[in-house]
C-alpha positions as CSV (number, residue, x, y, z in Angstrom):
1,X,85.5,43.4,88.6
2,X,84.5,44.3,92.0
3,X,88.2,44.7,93.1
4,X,88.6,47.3,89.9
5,X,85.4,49.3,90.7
6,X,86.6,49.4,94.5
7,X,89.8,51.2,93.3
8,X,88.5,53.6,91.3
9,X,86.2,54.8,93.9
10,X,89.7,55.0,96.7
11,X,91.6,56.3,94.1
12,X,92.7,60.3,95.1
13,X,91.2,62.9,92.8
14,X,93.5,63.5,89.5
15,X,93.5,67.5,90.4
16,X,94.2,67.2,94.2
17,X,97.5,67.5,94.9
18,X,99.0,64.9,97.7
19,X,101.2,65.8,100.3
20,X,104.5,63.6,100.6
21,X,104.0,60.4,102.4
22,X,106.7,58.3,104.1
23,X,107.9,55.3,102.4
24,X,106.0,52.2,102.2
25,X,103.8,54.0,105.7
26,X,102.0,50.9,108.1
27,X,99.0,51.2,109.4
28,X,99.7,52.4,113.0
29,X,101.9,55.3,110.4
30,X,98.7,56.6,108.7
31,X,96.5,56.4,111.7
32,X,99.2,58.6,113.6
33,X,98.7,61.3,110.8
34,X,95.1,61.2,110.7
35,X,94.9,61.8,114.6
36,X,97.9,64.3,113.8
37,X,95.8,66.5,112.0
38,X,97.8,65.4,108.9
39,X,94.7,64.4,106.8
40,X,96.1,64.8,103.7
41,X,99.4,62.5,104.5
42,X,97.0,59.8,106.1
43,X,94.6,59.6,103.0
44,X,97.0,59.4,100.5
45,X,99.2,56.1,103.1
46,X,96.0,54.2,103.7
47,X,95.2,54.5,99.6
48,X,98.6,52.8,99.1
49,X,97.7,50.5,102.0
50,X,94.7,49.4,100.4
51,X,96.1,49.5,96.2
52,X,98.5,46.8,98.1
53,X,95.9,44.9,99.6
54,X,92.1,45.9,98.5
55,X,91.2,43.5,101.3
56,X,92.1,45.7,104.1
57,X,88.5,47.1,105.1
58,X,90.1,49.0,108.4
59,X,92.1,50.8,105.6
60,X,89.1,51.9,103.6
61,X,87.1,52.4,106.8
62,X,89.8,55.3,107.5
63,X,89.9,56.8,103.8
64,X,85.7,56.9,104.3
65,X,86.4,59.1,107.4
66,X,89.0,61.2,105.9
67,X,86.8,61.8,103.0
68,X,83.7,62.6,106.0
69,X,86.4,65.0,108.0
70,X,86.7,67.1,104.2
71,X,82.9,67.2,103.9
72,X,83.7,64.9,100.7
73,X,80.4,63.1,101.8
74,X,79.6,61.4,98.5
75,X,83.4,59.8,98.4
76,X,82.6,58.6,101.6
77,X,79.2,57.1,101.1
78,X,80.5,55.1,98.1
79,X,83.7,53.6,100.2
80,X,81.2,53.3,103.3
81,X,78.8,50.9,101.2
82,X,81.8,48.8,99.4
83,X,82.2,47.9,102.5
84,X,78.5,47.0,103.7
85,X,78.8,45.3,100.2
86,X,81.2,42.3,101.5
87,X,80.1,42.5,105.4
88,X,76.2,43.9,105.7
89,X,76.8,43.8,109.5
90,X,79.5,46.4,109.4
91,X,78.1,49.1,112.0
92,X,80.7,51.4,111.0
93,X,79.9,51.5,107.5
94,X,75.9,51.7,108.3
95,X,76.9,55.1,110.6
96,X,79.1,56.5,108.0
97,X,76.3,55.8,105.3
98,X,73.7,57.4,107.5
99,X,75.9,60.9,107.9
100,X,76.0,61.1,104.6
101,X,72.4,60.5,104.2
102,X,71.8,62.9,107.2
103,X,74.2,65.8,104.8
104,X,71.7,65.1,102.2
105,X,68.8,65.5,104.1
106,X,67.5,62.0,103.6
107,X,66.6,61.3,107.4
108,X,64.5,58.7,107.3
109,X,66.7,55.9,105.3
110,X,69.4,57.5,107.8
111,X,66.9,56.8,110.7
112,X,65.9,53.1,109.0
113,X,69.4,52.5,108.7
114,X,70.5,53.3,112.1
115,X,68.4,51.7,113.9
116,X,69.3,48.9,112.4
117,X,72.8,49.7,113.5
118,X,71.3,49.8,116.8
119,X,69.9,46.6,117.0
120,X,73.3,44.7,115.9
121,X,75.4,47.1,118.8
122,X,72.9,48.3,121.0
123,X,75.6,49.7,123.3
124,X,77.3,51.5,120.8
125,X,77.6,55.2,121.9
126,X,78.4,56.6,118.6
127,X,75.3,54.7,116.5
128,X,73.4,56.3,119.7
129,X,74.5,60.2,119.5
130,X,73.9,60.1,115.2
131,X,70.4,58.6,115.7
132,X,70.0,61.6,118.2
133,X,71.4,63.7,115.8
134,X,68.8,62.2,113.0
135,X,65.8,62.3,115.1
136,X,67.0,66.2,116.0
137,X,67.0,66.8,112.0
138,X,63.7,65.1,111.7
139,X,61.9,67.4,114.2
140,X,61.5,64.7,117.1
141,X,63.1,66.4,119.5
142,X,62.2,64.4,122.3
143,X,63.4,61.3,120.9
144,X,66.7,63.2,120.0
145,X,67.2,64.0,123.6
146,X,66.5,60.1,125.0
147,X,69.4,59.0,122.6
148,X,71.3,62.2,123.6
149,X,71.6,60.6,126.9
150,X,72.7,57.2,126.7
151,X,75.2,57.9,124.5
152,X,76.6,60.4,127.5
153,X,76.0,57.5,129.9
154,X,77.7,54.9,128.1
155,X,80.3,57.4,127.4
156,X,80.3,60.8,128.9
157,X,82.5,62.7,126.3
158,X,82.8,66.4,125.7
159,X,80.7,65.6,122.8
160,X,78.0,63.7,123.7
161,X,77.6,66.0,127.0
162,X,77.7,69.4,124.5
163,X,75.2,67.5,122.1
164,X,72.8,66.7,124.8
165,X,72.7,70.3,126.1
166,X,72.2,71.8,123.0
167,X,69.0,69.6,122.0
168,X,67.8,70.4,126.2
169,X,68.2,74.2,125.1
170,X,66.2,73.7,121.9
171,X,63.3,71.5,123.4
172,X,62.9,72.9,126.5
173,X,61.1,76.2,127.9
174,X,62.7,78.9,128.5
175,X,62.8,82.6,130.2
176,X,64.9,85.3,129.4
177,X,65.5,88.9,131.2
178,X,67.3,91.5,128.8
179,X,68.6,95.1,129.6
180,X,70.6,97.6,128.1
181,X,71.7,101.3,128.1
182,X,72.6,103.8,125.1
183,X,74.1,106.4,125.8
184,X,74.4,109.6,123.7
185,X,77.0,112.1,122.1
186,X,75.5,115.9,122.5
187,X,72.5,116.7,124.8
188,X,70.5,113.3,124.4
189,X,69.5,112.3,127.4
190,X,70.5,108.2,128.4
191,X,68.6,105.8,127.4
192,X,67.6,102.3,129.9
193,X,65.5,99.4,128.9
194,X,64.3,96.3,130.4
195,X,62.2,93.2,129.6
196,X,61.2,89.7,130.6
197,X,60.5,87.2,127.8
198,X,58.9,83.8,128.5
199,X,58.6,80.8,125.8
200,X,56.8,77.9,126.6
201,X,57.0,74.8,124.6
202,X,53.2,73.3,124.0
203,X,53.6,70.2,122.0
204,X,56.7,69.1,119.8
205,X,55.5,71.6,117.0
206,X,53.9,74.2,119.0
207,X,55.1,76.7,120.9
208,X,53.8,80.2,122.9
209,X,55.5,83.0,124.5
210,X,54.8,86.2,126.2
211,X,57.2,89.1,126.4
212,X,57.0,92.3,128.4
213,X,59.3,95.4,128.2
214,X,60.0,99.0,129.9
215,X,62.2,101.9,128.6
216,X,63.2,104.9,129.3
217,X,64.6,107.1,126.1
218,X,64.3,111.1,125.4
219,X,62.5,111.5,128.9
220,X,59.8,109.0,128.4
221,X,59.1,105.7,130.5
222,X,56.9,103.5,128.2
223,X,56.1,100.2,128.4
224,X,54.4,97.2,126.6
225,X,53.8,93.7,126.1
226,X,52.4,91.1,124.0
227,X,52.4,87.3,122.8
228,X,53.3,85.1,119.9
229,X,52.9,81.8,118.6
230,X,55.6,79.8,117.0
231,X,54.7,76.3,115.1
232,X,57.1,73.9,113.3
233,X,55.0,73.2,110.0
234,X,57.1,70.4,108.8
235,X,60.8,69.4,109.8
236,X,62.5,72.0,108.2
237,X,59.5,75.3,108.3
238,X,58.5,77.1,111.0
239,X,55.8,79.9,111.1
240,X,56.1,82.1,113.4
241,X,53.6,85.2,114.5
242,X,54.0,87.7,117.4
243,X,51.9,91.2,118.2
244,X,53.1,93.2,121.0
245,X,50.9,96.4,122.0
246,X,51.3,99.7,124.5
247,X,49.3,102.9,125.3
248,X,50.4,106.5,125.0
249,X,53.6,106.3,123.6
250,X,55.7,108.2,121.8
251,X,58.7,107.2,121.5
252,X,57.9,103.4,121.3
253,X,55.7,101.8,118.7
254,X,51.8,101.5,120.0
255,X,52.0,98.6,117.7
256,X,54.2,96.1,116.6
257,X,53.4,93.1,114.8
258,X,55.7,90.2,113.2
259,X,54.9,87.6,110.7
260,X,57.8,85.2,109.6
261,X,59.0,81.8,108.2
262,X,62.0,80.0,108.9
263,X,62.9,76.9,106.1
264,X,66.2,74.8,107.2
265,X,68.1,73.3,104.5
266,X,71.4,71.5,105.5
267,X,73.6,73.8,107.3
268,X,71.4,77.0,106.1
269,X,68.3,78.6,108.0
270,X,66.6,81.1,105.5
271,X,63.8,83.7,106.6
272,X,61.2,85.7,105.1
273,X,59.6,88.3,107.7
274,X,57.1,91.2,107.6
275,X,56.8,93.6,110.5
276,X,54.2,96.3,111.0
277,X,54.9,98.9,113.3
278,X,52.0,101.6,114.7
279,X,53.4,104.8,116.1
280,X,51.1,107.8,117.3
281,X,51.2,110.2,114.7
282,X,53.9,107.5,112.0
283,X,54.0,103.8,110.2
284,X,56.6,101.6,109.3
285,X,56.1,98.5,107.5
286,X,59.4,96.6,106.9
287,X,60.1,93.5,104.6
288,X,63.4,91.4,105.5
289,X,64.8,88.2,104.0
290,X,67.8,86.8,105.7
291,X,70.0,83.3,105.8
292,X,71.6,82.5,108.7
293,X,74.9,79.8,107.9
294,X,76.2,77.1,110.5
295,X,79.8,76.0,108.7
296,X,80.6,74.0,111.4
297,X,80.1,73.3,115.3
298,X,82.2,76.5,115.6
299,X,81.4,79.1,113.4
300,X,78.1,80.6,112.4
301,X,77.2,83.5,109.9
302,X,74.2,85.3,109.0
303,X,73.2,88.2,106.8
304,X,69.8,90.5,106.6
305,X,68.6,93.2,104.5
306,X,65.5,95.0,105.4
307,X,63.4,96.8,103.2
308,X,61.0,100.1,105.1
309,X,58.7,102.1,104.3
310,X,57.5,104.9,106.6
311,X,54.6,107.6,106.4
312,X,54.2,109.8,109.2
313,X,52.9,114.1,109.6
314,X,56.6,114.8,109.6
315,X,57.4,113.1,106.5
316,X,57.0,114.5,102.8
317,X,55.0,111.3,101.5
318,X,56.1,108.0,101.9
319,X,59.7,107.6,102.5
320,X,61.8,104.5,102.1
321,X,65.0,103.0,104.1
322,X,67.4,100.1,103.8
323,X,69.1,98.4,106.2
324,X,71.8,95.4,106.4
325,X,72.8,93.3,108.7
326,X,76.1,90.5,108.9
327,X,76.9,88.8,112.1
328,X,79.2,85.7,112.9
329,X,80.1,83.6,115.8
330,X,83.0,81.5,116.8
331,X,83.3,79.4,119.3
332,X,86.8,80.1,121.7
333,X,85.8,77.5,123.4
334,X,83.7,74.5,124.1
335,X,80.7,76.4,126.2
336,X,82.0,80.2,125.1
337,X,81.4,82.0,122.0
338,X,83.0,85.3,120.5
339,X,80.5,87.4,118.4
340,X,80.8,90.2,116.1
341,X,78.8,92.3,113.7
342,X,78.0,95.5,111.8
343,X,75.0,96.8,110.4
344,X,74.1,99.2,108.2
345,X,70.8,101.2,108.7
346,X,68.5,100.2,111.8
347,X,70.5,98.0,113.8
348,X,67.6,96.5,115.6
349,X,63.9,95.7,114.8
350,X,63.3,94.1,118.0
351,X,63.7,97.6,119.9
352,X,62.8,99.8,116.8
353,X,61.6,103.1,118.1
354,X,60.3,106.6,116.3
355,X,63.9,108.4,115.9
356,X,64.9,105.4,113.6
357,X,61.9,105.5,111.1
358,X,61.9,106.9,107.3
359,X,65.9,107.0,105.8
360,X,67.8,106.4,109.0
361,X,71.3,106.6,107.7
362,X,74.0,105.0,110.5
363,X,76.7,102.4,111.0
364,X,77.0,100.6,114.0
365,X,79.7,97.9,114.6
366,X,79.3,95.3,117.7
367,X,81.1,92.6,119.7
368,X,79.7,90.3,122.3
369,X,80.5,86.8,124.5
370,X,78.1,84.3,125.2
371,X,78.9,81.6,128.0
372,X,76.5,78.4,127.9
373,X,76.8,76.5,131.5
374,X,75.7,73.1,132.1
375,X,73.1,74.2,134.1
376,X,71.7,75.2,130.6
377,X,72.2,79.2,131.6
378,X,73.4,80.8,128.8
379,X,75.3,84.6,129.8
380,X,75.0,87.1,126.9
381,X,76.9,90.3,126.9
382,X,77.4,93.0,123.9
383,X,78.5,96.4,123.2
384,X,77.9,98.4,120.4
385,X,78.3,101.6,118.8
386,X,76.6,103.8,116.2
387,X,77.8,106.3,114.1
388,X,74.7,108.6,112.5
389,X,74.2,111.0,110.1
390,X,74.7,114.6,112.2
391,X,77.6,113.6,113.6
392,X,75.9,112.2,116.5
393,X,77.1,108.9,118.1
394,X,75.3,106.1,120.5
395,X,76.8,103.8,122.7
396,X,75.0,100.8,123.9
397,X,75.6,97.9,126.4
398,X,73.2,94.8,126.7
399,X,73.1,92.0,129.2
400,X,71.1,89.0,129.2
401,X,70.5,86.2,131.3
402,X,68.4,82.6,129.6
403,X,67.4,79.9,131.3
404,X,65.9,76.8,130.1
405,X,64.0,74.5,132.0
C-alpha cells in the first residue's frame, strides 16, 4: 500500500508533456541532466529509476528537488516526507520540507523543523543558510545574520557570501547621499539637487531616520529637512511615518508628510500610502497603492498608481491627476543589477515640487545600474527623460552613493 501511494505521488503530471529520455538512463545519466540544466530529461530518468526500484530514496531525493527547482513546492513536500516517512533522520528531506513550509509562509514548523535538522548535522552549511533564511522571513534578523555566517565559514560559496550581505544591508544602519540634475528643453533654467539621508536601526522592529535636502530649480535655492519613523508591526507589516518641513519656498513643498504600510506575502510586498504636501499658495493630497514582485533572486517588478488631488489660487476648484508607475530589475550579475522603468504622470513623489501639481500630463521612461560591493556600498546611477504636455522635455541624471554599517 505504501509502495502504491509512493508512486502515485512520483508519477509525472498526465498533461505535462516529457521530454525524450535515453534508454534505460543510470543514475550518474540523470544527475548529469539535472546539473545540465536538462530538468525535464532528469525528472522524467529518475521517475523510471525509482518505478524500477521504489527503494531508491537518492532517486526520489532528486525528483523532490526537481519538483523545488519548478516552484512545484507541494510535489516536493509530499516526496520530501515519504521519505522522512521510512528514515525520520533524513536531513535532506527535513530541509526540503522546511522550503516548502518557508513558500507557504509557515515559518515556525519550518524553524521547529530545522533546527532539529541542526541538531542531527550541526555542520551542515545548507540546514544553516535555510534556518537564516527562516529566521530572515520571521523578522529576527539578527539571528538570520549569526546563521548567515557559519554557513559562509563552513563553506564560503557565492551564495552563502551574497545571502549574508543582503541580510547585513537589511539589518544594519545606513546613510545615503543623493544628487541629480534636470535639465530643460526651451528657456528653463537647470535644475541641481542634493541630499543626505540617514537611517538608524533602534531595536529589531524599530527604526528612525533623518533626511536633509537642497535644490536649485527655476532660480530658487530651497532647502528642507525632516524625520520619520519606520516600525515592523508583525513579520510581514511595517508602518511607516515620515514629515519633512522648509521655510519660504516656492518651488518646493513647505510641507510634506507620508503615512504608509508595507504587508509581505511570499514573494509580494504590497503598500498602501497617503502623502500630504503644503505648498505656499497650493495642496496636494495623493493616495497610492502599489505591489512590488520578487520572481526570483534575479528579477524584481513593481507597479504604482497614484491618485491626486490639488487646490491651489491658480486652479479652477479642485483638480485631480493620475499617475502610474512600472519598474523591474534584473540582475546581469551576481553584485550588478540592470533597471528600467516608465511612468506615467508624476514620476517622483519623493522630489514632487509645484510645476507637477493638479493634471500633470507626461511620460518619462528610465534606465539605471546598481553595483552592490562587499563592503556593503551599494553604487546607484539613473537617467531619465520626460516628455510633457507643451512640447517641452526634461532630462535628468541621478547618482547615489549607500552605505551600511
Amino acid at each position: 500500500m505504501l509502495f502504491s501511494l509512493l508512486l502515485l505521488m512520483l508519477a509525472p503530471e498526465p498533461a505535462a508533456p516529457q521530454a525524450p529520455i535515453v534508454d534505460r538512463p543510470t543514475f550518474a545519466d540523470a544527475v548529469q541532466m539535472a546539473n545540465g540544466g536538462r530538468e525535464a530529461e532528469a525528472l522524467a530518468a529518475f521517475q523510471r529509476i525509482v518505478t524500477a526500484n521504489p527503494n531508491d530514496r537518492d532517486a526520489r531525493l532528486w525528483i523532490a528537488r526537481l519538483h523545488e527547482r519548478a516552484a512545484a513546492f507541494d510535489r516536493a513536500e509530499a516526496v520530501y516526507r515519504s521519505i522522512l516517512l521510512e528514515d525520520t533522520a533524513n536531513v535532506d528531506a527535513m530541509v526540503g520540507v522546511a522550503t516548502a513550509l518557508l513558500a507557504r509562509d509557515e515559518t515556525a514548523e519550518a524553524i521547529v523543523l530545522l533546527e532539529r535538522a541542526e541538531r542531527l548535522a550541526p555542520q551542515n552549511d545548507t540546514v544553516l543558510a535555510t534556518l537564516g533564511r527562516a529566521h530572515r522571513h520571521a523578522g529576527r534578523d539578527a539571528r538570520a545574520i549569526a546563521y548567515f555566517e557559519l554557513a559562509s565559514a563552513l563553506a564560503p560559496t557565492a551564495q552563502h557570501r551574497l545571502e549574508l550581505e543582503e541580510a547585513r544591508r537589511a539589518y544594519g544602519h545606513r546613510v545615503e547621499t543623493r544628487g541629480f540634475g534636470e535639465e530643460y528643453s526651451g528657456s528653463a533654467p537647470n535644475s541641481r539637487s542634493g541630499e543626505l539621508a540617514l537611517n538608524l536601526r533602534v531595536t529589531d522592529r524599530l527604526r528612525v531616520s533623518a533626511r536633509g535636502q537642497v535644490q536649485r530649480k527655476f532660480g530658487s535655492r530651497e532647502e528642507r529637512g525632516g524625520a520619520g519613523v519606520e516600525w515592523r508591526w508583525t513579520p510581514a507589516a511595517t508602518l511607516r511615518v515620515q514629515a519633512l518641513v522648509g521655510s519660504d519656498a516656492r518651488v518646493m513643498p513647505e510641507g510634506d508628510y507620508l503615512a504608509e504600510i508595507d504587508y509581505a506575502d511570499r514573494q509580494a510586498v504590497w503598500t498602501a500610502g497617503v502623502r500630504y504636501f503644503d505648498f505656499e499658495g497650493a495642496r496636494t493630497t495623493t493616495v497610492s497603492p502599489a505591489v512590488s514582485w520578487r520572481g526570483s533572486d534575479r528579477v524584481s517588478l513593481g507597479l504604482r498608481y497614484a491618485f491626486s488631488v490639488s487646490e491651489a489660487n491658480t486652479l479652477v476648484g479642485r483638480e485631480k491627476g493620475h499617475s502610474v508607475h512600472a519598474r523591474g530589475a534584473y540582475r546581469l550579475y551576481p553584485r550588478f543589477w540592470l533597471t528600467a522603468g516608465y511612468a506615467g504622470g508624476v514620476e517622483d513623489f519623493e522630489n514632487f515640487s509645484i510645476d507637477r501639481i493638479g493634471d500633470f500630463r507626461a511620460n518619462t521612461a528610465s534606465v539605471g545600474l546598481r553595483y552592490d560591493l562587499p563592503t556593503l556600498t551599494s553604487l546607484v546611477g539613473m537617467y531619465e527623460h520626460q516628455w510633457r504636455s507643451g512640447d517641452v522635455e526634461m532630462r535628468r541624471v541621478t547618482l547615489a552613493i549607500a552605505q551600511r554599517f
